[in-house]
N, C-alpha and C positions, 0 to 999 in steps of 0.2 A: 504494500500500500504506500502510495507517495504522500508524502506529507504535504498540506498547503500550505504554502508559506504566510506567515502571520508576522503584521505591520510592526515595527517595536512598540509604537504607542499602545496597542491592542495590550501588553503581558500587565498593562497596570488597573485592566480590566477584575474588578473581584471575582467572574466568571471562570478566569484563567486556569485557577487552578481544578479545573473538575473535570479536565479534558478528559480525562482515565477514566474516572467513573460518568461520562458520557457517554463515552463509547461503550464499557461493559453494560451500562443502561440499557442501550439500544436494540441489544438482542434480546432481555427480558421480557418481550411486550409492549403497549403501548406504553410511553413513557412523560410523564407529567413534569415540565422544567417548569419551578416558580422560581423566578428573579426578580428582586424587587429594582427599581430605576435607576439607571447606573451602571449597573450590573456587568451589562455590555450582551443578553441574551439574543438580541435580535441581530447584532451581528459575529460573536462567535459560534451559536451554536450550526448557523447554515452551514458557513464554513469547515466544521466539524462533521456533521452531515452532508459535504459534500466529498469529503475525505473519504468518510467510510463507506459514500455509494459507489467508489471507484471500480469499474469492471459490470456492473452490479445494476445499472439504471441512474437515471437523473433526480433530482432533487426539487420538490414543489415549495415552495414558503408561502402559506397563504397570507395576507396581510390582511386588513380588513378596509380600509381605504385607498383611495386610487393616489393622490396624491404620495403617502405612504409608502404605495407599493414602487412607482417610479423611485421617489426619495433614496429608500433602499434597496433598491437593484444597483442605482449608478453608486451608491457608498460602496457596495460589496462589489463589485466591478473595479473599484478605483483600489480596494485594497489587493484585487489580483493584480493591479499595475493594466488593465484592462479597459477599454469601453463599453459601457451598454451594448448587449446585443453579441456578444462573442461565448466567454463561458457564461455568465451572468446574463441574463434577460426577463425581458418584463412580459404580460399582458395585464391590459385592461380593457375595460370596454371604450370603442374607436381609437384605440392604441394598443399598439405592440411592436416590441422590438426583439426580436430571437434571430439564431443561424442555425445553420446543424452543429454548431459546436456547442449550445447552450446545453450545462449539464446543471444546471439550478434559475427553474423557473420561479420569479415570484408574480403572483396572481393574487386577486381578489375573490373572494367567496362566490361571488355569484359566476365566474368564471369556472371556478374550480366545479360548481355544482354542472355546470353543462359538458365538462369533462370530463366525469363522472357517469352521465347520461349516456354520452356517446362510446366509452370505454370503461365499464363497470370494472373490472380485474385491472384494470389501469398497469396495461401492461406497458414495460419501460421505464417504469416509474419505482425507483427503490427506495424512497421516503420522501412521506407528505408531512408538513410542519402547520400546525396551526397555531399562528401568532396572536398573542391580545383575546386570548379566547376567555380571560374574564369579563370581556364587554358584554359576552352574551347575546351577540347578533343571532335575529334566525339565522341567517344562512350559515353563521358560524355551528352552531348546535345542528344542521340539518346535513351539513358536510361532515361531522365525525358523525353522525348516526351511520351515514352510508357508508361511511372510512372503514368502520368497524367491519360489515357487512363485506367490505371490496378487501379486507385482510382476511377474510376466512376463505374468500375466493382464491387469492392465492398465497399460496407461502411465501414471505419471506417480503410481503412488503411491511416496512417498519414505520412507524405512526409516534410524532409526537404532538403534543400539545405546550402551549410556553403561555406561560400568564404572569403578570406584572404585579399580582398580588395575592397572596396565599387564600388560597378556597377550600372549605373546609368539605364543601358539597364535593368539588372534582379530587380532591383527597380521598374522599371516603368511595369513590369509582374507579380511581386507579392507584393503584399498590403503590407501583413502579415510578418513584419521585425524586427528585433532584432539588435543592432548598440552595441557594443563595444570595446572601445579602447584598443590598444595593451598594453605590457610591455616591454620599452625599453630604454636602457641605451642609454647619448648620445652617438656617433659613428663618430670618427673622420675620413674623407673622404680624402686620398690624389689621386693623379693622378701620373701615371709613365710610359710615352707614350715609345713606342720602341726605341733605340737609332737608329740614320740612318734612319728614317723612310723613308724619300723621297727617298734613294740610292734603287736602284734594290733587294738587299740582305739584308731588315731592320732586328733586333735581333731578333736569336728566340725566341720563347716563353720560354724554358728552362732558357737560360740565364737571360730573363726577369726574373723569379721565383727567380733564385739566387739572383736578384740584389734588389729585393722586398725584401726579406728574410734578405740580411745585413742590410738594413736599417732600420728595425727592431732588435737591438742586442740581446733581452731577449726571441727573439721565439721558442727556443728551450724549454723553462720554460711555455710555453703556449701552448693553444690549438688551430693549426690554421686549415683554412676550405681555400683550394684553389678549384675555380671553373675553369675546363678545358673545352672544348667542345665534347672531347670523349676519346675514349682507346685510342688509337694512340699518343695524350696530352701528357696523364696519363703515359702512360709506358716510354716515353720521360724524361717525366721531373722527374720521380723517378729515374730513373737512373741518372740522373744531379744531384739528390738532393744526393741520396747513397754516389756517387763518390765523392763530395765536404765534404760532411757532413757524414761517417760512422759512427757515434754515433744514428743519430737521427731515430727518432722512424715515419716512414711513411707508413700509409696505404692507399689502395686504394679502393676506393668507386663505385663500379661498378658492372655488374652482369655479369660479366665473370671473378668474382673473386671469391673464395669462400664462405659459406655462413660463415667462421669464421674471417676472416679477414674483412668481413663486420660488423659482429659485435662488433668484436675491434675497428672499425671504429667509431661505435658511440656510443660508451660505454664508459661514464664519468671516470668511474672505470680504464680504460686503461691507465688514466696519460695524461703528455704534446704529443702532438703528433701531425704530419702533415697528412692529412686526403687529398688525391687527388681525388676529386669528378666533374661527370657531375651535370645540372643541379637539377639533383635527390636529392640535398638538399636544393636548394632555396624555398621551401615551404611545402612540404607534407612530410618530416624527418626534427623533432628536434633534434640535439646537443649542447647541454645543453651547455658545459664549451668550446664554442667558445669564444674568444678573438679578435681572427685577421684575417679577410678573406681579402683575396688577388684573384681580379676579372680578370680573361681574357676579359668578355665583350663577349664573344663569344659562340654560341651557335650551336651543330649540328643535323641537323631536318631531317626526311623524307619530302619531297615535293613532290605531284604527280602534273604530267603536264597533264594537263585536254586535252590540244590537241594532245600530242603526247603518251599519256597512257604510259607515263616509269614512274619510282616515282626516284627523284634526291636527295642524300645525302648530303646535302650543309651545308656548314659553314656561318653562318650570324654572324651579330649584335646582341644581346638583345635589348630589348626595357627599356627605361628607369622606369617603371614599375619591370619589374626582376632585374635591376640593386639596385634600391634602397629594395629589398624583400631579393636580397644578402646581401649587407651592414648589411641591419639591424640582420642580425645572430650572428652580431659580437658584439652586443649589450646586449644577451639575461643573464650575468649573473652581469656584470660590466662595467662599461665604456670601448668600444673599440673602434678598428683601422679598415679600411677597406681601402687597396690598389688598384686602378684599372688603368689596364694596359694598358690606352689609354689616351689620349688626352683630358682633361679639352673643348675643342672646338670641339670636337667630337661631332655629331650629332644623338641623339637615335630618333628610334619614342617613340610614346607614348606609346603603350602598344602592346602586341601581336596580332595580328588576329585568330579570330577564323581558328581550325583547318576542319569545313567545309566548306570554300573556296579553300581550296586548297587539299582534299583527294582522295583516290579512291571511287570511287562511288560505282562499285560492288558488293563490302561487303556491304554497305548501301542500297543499291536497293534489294537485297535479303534479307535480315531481317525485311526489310519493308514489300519484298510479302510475307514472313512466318508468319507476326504478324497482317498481313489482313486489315491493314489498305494505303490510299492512301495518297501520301505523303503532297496535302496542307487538310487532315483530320486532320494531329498533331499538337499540340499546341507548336510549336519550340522555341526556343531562338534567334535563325536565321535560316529559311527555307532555303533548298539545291537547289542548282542552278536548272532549271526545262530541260538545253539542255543537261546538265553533267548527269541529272538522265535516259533521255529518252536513250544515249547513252549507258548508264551502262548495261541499262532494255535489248536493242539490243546483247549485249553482253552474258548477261545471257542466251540469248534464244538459242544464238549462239548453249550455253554450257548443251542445254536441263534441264537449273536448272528452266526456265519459260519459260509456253505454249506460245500459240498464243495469248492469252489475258491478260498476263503478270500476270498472277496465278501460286504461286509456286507447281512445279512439285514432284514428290516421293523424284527424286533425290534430289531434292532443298531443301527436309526436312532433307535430312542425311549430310548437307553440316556442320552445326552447331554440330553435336556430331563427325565429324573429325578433326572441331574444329582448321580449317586453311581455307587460301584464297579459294572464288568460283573458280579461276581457278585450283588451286592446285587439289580442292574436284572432282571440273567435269574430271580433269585427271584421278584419281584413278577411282572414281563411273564406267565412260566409258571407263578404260582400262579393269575394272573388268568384266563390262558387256558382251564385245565383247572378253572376255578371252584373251584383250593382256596384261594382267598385267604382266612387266616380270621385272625381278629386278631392268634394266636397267630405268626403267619407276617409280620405285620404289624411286630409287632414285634420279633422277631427281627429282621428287615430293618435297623429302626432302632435295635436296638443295635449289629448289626457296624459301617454307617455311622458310627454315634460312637462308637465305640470303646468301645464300657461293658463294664466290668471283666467278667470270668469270675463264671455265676451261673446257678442253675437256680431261681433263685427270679422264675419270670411272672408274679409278682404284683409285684414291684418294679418290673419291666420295662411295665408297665402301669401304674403311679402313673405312671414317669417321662415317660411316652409323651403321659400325658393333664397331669402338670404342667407339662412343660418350653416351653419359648415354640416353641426352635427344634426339638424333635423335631415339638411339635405345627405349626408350619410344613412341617415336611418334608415329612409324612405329611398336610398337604390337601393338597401339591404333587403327591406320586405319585398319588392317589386322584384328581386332575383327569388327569392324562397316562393315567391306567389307565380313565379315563372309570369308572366309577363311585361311589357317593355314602358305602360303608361295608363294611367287612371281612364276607365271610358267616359264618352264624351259625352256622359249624361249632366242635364242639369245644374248646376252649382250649390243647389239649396234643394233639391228636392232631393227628400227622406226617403230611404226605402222602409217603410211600415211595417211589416213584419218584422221584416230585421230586427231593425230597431229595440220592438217592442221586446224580441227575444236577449238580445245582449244585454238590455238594462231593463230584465223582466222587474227588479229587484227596485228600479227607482221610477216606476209607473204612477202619475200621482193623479187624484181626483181632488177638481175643482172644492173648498167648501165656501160659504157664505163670506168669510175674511177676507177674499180672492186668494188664501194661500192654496197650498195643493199637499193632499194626506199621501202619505205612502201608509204601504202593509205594512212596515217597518214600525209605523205609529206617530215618527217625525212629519211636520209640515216644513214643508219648502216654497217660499215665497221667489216666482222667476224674476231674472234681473234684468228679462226681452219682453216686451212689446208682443203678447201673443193671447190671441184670444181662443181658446179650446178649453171644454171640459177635462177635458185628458192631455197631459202632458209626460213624456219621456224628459226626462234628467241628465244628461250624461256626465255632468260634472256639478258638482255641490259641494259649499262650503259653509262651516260651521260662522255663524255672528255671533253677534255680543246678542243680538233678540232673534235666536232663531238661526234654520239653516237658509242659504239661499243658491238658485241655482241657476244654469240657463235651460228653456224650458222648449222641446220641439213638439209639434202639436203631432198627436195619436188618433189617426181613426179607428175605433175601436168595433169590432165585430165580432157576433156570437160565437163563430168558429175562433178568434182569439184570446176571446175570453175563455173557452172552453181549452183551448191549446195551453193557454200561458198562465190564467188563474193559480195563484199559491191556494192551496189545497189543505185544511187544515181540522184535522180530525179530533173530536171532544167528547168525552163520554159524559153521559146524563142518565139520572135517576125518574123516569117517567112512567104516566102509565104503569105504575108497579112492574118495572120490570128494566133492565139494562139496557142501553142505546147508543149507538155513536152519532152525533151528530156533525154531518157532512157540511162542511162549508166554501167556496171558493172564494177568492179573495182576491181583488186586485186594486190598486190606489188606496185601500183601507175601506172597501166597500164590499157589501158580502153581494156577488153576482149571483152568485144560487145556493141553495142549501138542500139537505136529507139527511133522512135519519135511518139506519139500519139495526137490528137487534142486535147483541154482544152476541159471539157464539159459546159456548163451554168452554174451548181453547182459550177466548179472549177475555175472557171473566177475568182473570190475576192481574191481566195488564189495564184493564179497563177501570176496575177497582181503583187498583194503585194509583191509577191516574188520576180518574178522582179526588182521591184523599187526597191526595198532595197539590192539584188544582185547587183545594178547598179550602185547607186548612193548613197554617202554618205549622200548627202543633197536632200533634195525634189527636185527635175527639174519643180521649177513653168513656169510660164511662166512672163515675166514681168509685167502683167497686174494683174494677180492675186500674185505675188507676192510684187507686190504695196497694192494690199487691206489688205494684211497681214500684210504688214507694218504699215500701218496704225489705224490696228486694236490694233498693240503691242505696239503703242506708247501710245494709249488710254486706255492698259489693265494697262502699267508698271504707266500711272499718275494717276491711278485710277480713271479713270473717265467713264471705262466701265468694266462688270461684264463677261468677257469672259472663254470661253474654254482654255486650254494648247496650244499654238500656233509656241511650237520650232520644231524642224526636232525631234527630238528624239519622244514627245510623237505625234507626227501625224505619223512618219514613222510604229510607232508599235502599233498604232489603223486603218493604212490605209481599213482593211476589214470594220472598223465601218464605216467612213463618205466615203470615196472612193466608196467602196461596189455597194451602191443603185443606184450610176450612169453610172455604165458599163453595154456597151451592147458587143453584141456575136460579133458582126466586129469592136470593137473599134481599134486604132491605136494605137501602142507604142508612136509615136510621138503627138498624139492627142488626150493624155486623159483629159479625162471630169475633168478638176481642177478646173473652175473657178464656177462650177453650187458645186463642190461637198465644195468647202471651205466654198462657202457661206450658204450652208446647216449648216454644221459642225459651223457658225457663228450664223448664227440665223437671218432670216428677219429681226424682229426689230432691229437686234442689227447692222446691214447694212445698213438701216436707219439712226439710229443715228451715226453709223459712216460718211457717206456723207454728214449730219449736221453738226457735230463736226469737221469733220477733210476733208473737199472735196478735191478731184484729181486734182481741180486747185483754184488759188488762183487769185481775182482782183486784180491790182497793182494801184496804186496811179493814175497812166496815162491812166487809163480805159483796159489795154491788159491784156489779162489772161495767165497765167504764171501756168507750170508743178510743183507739189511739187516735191523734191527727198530727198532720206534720204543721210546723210552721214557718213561714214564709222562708227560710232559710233551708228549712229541708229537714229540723231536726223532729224528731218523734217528741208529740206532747200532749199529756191527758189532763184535762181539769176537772175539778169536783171540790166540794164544799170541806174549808180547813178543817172542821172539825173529823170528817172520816179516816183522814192521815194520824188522828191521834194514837200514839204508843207506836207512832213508825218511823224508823232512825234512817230507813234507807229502801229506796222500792226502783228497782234496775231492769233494763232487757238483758237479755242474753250474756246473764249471768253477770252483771254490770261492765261487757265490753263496747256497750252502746249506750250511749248517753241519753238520758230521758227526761225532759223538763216537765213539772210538772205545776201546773195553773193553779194557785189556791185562792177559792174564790169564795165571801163573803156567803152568810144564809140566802139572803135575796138572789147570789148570782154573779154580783159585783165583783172582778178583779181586786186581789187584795193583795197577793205578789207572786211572784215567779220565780220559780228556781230548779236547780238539778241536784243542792243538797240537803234534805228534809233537815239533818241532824245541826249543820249552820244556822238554818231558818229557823228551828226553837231557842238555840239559844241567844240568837242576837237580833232576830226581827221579830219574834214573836212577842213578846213583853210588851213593844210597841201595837202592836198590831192591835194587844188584849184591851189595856187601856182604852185603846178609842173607841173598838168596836163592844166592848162589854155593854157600852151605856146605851148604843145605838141596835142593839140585839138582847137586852134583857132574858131573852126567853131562851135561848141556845147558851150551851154549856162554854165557858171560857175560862179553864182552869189554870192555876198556878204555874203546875208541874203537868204539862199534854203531854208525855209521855207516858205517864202513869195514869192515864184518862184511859178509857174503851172509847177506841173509835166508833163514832156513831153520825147519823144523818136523823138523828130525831131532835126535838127541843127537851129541856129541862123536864118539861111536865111531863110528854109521852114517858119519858127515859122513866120517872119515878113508879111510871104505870107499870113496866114491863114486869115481869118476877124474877125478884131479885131486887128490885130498884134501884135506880140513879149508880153512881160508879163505884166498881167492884172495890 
């Protein structure tokens, strides 16, 4: 094996020394490198890993941003003494630079997933590296579920992961880990919350930067890194900084800049310089001759709303995790400063949430049926929600990209080499098919892909198509997969109606009274075009401060499409004495038709359950049986029995397992079998020993038997008149290892105190108690010494009647 040769500045890397157990790492399995920043893991362990794919296959680094991924290919290029595009090359999307020498490809996730698609066993390939994989992007998590899957394919492909901050979740999945510490100067933290915060109009953020900046005299003479949360920031506060400051040298860190002022951006070489960047340098791009970073705290993310299918552009928080991953950039050559522009008392969370909680599914449900596995087959880091995926799956089918049995279709395969969203692909695929592909349709396509602002103006949408580099890139890319040479010459504005209605079955809206427009979804969306129709198609919609709003194309709507396209949504009902589904179609949020068919025998458990849990947030016991439950939970939590799950939550969502076996064909909504089916779900013996342990009633001192009841808290508590407790030091469940409170309550009834120890309560509350109530109860017994009294529930007089008379 040849050694790679390694820079001198490289051996002062804290990484350096683990070369050896690197390497022996590497055949153990899939292998887990956490280095904290500094460390130097993103660029020795490649190099390490390209050493030992020598003979053996080439080397993938996936990175997770594009910027990134360039950054470091040409770093790892320059320390073989090499250019971009020789050993060392890149892809991204509309860039790439490789040769047939390239033995260490770096790539972006969403690259690697279509390489993956096209060569499952990913032959040629002797290690894949997943970088920054504590971000938790999907595509990050949905390329090791397949990694895993494409190493049992074949032997001897090696798999790492590298993360920038120890995970205690991907520890506890892989064994096989590697731990080294960062390199980091101390980093002096101030705080410099808005001025005015509380008033209506607190300071902008611009002004914040400035005010950051003088506080600092010498920044001009340094290299500073301000984190903004987007362009809109960015373009903001370089013009505040221009105007205050015409000398100073400011770049901006973005990809809607170009690829040479992005360079300048992080090229040590460029001198002192202010550097306006989103989060794209908090982790996966180093710059080196940082100093001073100056924090907004603020972050801006896509969000998809899993119920109303729009994805929301929102401004958050960081998590204090990114917060201190900033900081420390400011560290990486000298002792530095890190500024953050909020509140010392400011509350972060801990760290981010995975990005598949909150994504679109769509993209994920089809590369799942392209890659032929079923989603709990993969070995996840966190599996996708299972209602969010069935929906997606519904979706796709919509889009004919998945059959009837949710196996990807012809079209479903060419979604991936158009290489945008399923809904964008199933536009083009089915405009091409039914020949309404027409420019107007064209470009729509490519504005939803890029996300271009809300607009009914197709004539802007057309400059932009025909000036911009990468629309016009996109669009010969689709026009080669769509195999023909130009949009037909239909129309400019005229919709093809089915289509249509089929690709955004999902944002179909009906007119109401407000002029907005309801989706099945349950949102209204107000258009932001001039269009008069009852029915409107959506194609793009955006969240407001009142409401979502969209551009709106007008639907003719017809029986046969309402019957084709209606969301279909099935309810069971308790009617007519007897079980029902009721059938309903749905579309704009308006019920088009409904029916009602009987449950059959098979359907009964699931109909039921649906039901209840339709119904009712909590179980609807009935008293009796939810006394046994109680009593079962009081004996589970003191450990003194060995039970089943016993809250609402996991009984509501096993009700088909214990419920099931006890429904018959006429059961009654109001008379289901709860008390045969709990005790199932409990277990004979262990009903038994509950009746033992903890009985439905309890003997009191005076021979009367007395109801237990819980109180609010949960605990077992019996009440009865003071006097029956008399000559009793202690009265316990099961055997006194359940706590028993017990209410003593005045002759009338009246609350008179509480407790769980009788033998306390005579000596130190009782005396009190005697005094007051003697004078107000005359007639009932209120002795010195109640111990020495016979418990009784009679008054003075009866007691004298009895034989024997008054106390023994």
């Amino acid at each position: 094996m040849n050694t790679i040769p390694i820079a001198p500045e490289l051996n002062a890397l804290p990484l350096m020394p683990f070369k050896a157990a690197f390497m022996a790492a590497l055949s153990a399995g899939p292998l887990l490198l956490e280095a904290e920043p500094g460390a130097g893991k993103s660029t020795l362990a490649p190099l390490w890993a390209l050493e030992a794919a020598q003979g053996r296959g080439c080397v993938w680094l996936i990175q997770p941003r594009v910027l990134a991924t360039r950054a470091l290919a040409s770093r790892l290029a320059s320390l073989l003494g090499e250019a971009v595009g020789n050993t060392v090359g890149y892809q991204v999307p509309f860039d790439k630079k490789t040769s047939v020498n390239t033995r260490l490809l770096v790539m972006t996730p969403g690259i690697l997933l279509q390489m993956l698609l096209h060569n499952p066993a990913l032959d040629g390939v002797a290690i894949v590296m997943l970088d920054e994989v504590h971000e938790r992007a999907l595509h990050q998590d949905l390329g090791w579920a397949f990694l895993q899957e494409a190493a049992i394919l074949r032997d001897g492909l090696q798999l790492v992961l590298m993360s920038a901050t120890p995970d205690p979740a991907l520890s506890a999945k892989i064994g096989n880990r590697l731990f080294a510490e960062g390199r980091c100067f101390p980093v002096q933290v101030d705080y410099q919350p808005p001025m005015n915060a509380s008033d209506r109009y607190p300071e902008a953020l611009p002004e914040q930067l400035l005010r950051a900046l003088q506080s600092h005299p010498d920044w001009q003479q340094e290299t500073v890194l301000v984190f903004l949360p987007g362009w809109k920031e960015i373009e903001a506060c370089a013009g505040a900084v221009r105007a205050r400051f015409p000398a100073a040298a400011v770049c901006c860190l973005h990809s809607q800049v170009d690829a040479k002022e992005q360079q300048r951006a992080i090229d040590p070489a460029s001198g002192s310089r202010l550097i306006l960047s989103t989060n794209i340098a908090e982790t996966s791009l180093t710059i080196a001759d940082i100093t001073l970073v100056i924090d907004s705290g603020l972050l801006r993310a896509a969000q998809f709303e899993q119920r109303s299918g729009i994805t929301r552009l929102a401004t958050r928080r960081i998590s204090m995790a990114s917060a201190r991953q900033r900081s420390g950039r400011a560290g990486r050559v000298r002792p530095g400063r890190c500024i953050r522009l909020w509140s010392q008392d400011q509350i972060l969370a801990p760290a981010d949430l995975p990005e598949i909680r909150s994504a679109d599914y769509a993209p994920l449900a089809l590369m799942l049926a392209h890659w032929g596995s079923q989603p709990g087959d993969l070995e996840w880091l966190e599996a996708p929600n299972v209602l969010a995926m069935n929906y997606a799956r519904q979706l796709l089918q919509q889009w004919q990209l998945l059959d009837e049995n949710f196996r990807i279709t012809k079209n479903g395969e060419k979604v991936s080499d158009l290489g945008t969203h399923p809904r964008v692909a199933a536009l083009l695929l089915l405009a091409n098919q039914y020949k309404q592909l027409s420019a107007s349709v064209l470009q729509l396509a490519l504005a939803l892909h890029f996300d271009w602002p809300l607009s009914d103006d197709f004539a802007a949408l057309a400059k932009q198509a025909q000036d911009h580099q990468h629309w016009r890139i996109m669009q010969k890319r689709w026009l080669q997969v769509l195999g023909v040479d130009a949009p037909s010459a239909q129309a400019q504005t005229v919709w093809p109606n089915e289509l249509m209605a089929r690709i955004f079955v999902d944002r179909i809206g009906y007119r109401q009274e407000s002029g907005r427009y309801r989706l099945n979804s349950g949102i209204s969306v107000a258009p932001v075009n001039a269009v008069d129709s009852d029915w409107l198609i959506f194609p793009a919609i955006q969240p407001r401060a009142k409401g979502h709003a969209g551009i709106g194309l007008p639907l003719q709507i017809t029986d046969a499409l309402k019957k084709t396209l209606g969301q279909v949504e099935r309810e069971p009902v308790y009617r007519a004495s007897a079980w029902h589904w009721h059938h309903r179609r749905m579309m704009g949020g308006v019920v088009i038709d409904e029916s009602w068919s009987a449950v059959t025998l098979e359907e009964l458990p699931l109909a039921v359950a649906g039901w209840i849990r339709q119904h009712h947030q909590t179980l609807p016991f009935p008293a009796a049986v939810q006394q046994l439950r109680s009593r079962a939970q009081a004996l589970k939590n003191a450990g003194l029995l060995a039970l089943p799950e016993l809250g609402d939550a996991p009984l509501l969502a096993s009700l088909e397992v214990w419920l099931a076996p006890f429904l018959e064909p006429h059961c009654r909504a109001d008379a289901l079998p709860w008390q045969a089916a709990l005790a199932f779900y409990i277990g004979y013996d262990n009903e038994q020993k509950i009746d033992h342990l903890f009985p439905q009633q309890l003997v009191l001192p005076s021979g009367r038997h007395v109801k237990v009841d819980f109180a609010d808290d949960g605990t077992p508590t019996i009440a009865a008149k003071l006097q029956e407790f008399f000559g009793c030091e202690s009265l316990t469940l099961a055997n006194g290892r359940l706590p028993l409170r017990i209410q003593l309550l005045s002759p009338n009834g009246s609350p008179l105190a509480l407790t769980a120890d009788l033998a306390s309560f005579w000596r130190q509350a009782y005396p009190a108690v005697k005094k007051e109530m003697r004078g107000r109860y005359p007639r009932h017994p209120w002795p010195d010494d109640p111990l020495a009294h016979a418990p009784t529930a009679l008054t003075n007089r009866r007691l004298r009647e009895q034989p024997g008379g008054g106390n023994p």
